[in-house]
N, C-alpha and C positions, 0 to 999 in steps of 0.2 A: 213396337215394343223393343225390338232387336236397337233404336236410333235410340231410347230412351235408355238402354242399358251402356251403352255408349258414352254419350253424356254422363250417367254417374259413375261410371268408370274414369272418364276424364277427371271431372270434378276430384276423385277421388284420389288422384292421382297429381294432380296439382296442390293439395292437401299436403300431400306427403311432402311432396317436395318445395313448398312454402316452410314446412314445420321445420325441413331439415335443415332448410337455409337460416331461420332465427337460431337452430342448435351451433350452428356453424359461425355464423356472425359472434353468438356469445362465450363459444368459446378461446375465438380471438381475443374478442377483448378481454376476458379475465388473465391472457396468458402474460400480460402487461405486469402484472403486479400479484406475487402470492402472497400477499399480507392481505388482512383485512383492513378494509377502512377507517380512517379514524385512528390509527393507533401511534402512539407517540414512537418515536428512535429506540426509546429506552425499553419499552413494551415486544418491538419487534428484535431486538439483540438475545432478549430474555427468551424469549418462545422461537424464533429462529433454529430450526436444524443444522444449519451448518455454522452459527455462533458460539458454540458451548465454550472453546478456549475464549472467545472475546468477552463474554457475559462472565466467565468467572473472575478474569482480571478487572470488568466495569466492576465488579462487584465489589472485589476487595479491595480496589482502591477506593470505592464510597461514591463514585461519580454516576452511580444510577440514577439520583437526582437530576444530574446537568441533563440527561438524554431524554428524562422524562418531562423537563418543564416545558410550560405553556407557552416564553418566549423570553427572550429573544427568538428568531428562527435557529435554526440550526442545522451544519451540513458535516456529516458523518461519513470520511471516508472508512470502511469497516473490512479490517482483513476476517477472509471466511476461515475456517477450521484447517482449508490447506493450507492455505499464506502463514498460519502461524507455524506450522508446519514444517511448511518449507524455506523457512526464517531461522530457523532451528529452536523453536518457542513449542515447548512442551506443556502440559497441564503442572507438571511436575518443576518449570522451570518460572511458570505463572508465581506454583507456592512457593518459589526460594526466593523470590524476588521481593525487594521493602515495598513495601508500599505508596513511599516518595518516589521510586522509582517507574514504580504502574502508572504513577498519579503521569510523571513526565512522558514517557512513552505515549498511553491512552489520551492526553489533549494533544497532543503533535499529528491526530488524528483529527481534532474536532474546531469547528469554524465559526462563532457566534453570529453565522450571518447563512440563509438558504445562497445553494449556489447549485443551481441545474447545468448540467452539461452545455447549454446553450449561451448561459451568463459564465462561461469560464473563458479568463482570455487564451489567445490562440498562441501566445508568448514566441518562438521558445522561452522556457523556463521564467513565466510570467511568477513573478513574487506575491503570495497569496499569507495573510499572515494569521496564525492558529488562535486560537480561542487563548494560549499563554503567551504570544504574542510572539514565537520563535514561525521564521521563515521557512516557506514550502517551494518546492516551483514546480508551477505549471506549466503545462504542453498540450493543447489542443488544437489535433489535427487530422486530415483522412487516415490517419490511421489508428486513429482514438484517442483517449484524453490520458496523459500520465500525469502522476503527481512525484516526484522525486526520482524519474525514471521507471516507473512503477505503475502499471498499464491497469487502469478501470476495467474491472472485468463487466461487473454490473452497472449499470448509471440509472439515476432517475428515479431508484425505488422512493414514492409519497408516503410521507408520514405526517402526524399533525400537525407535530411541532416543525420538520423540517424536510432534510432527502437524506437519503442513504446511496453513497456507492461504493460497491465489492471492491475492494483492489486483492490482488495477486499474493502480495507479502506484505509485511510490518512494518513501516512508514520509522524506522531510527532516529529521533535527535542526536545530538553531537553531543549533549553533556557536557557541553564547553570544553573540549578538547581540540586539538584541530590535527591534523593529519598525521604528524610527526608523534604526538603523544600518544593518537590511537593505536597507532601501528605498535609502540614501544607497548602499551600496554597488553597487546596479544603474542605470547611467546612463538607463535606462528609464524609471525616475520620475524624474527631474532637475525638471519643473515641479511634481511633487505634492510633492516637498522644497521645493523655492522656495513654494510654497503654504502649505506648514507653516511655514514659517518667517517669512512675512508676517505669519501668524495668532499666532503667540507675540506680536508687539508688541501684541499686541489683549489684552485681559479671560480669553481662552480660550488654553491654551497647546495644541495637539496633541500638539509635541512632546515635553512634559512626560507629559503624559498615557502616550502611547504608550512613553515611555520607561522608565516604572515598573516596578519588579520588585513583585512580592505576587499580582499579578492578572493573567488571561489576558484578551488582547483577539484580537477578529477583523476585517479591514480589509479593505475591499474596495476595492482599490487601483486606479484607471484609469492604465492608462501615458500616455507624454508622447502617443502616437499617438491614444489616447479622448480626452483634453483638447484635440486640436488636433481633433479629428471635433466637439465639443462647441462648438467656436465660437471656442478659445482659439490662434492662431498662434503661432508664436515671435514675432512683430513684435508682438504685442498683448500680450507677455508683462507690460509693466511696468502694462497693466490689471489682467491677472489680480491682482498684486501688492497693486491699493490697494483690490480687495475687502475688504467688511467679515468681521472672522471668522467670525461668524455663516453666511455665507454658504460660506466654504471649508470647513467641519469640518461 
């Protein structure tokens, strides 16, 4: 009696611990993916908890359609509710914004073609061109995939039509401006323009430079607030001025 209670106790006991291992097994796999299956891009932006700024801008820019259709495929890189955030993209700055505007921002995001982390070239800054045909560059490497500098947070997430991946902040086109115009357009750098523009009378132009179409540059811009922490006041400004070029670029 005492060997056959033994036995069902084993048995009973290997039960348990068979059932635990299927709860365990499946809760791996589901931690792959919190969408449901099936569901299009446009589907999962909409009902996503951390999309509500991205789903109001699809919205009112009218491109719920694109995210929703059946194909071409389609690859979504999608800033979550921080990236917009932290981009300085408010719900509030969603509503001031036109619409033409949304429309340019939200495709500089979208790729009429699926592209999984595995089919993204390893580049640096591989040229990837967006669903309105303006350029991206990619970077995929041990230390993950970026797109414009701007590091996939998520990858991979399956959708019907296509993939989704999180990135960190809001993916900018240019607007067709190129560096010199950006900059003059934000009162921010008002001295690093007066800077440039000292240094054109010089041997070195910056603003030539930076203003070239062929070639991509990267600038690492101090606002008028690092210039004035740097030594430079608005009252010493006509110093900074008679710096030699050499010295501003």
């Amino acid at each position: 009696m005492n060997n056959m209670r033994r036995i069902a106790l084993s048995v009973e006991l290997s039960c348990i611990l068979f059932a635990g291992m299927i709860v365990s097994t499946c809760s791996k796999s589901n931690s792959t993916s919190n969408q449901p299956a099936g569901q299009t891009i446009g589907a999962q932006v909409s009902s996503g908890p951390n999309f509500t700024l991205l789903a109001a801008a699809v919205n009112k820019a009218g491109l719920i359609k694109t995210l929703e259709g059946t194909g071409p495929y389609t690859t979504l890189f999608a800033p979550t509710d921080s990236a917009f955030i932290a981009s300085g993209i408010t719900m509030a700055t969603i509503n001031s914004l036109s619409i033409g505007t949304l429309d340019t921002i939200l495709l500089y995001h979208i790729y009429p073609y699926q592209l999984t982390t595995s089919q993204m070239p390893s580049g640096p800054d591989a040229t990837l061109l967006t669903t309105s045909g303006d350029s991206t560059f990619v970077t995929n490497n041990a230390k993950g995939v970026f797109v414009n500098g701007i590091k996939v947070i998520t990858a991979n997430i399956s959708a019907s039509n296509g993939v989704i991946h999180t990135i960190g902040r809001v993916l900018i086109p240019s607007f067709g401006q190129n560096i010199v115009q950006k900059l003059a357009s934000d009162t921010s750098f008002s001295l690093l323009i007066a800077a440039l523009a000292r240094a054109r009378q010089g041997s070195i132009s910056g603003t030539l430079i930076l203003s070239s179409v062929g070639s991509l540059y990267t600038l690492f811009a101090p606002t008028n607030i690092a210039i004035r922490a740097a030594g430079f006041p608005d009252t010493a400004l006509s110093t900074l001025l008679i710096q030699p070029a050499s010295l501003l670029l």
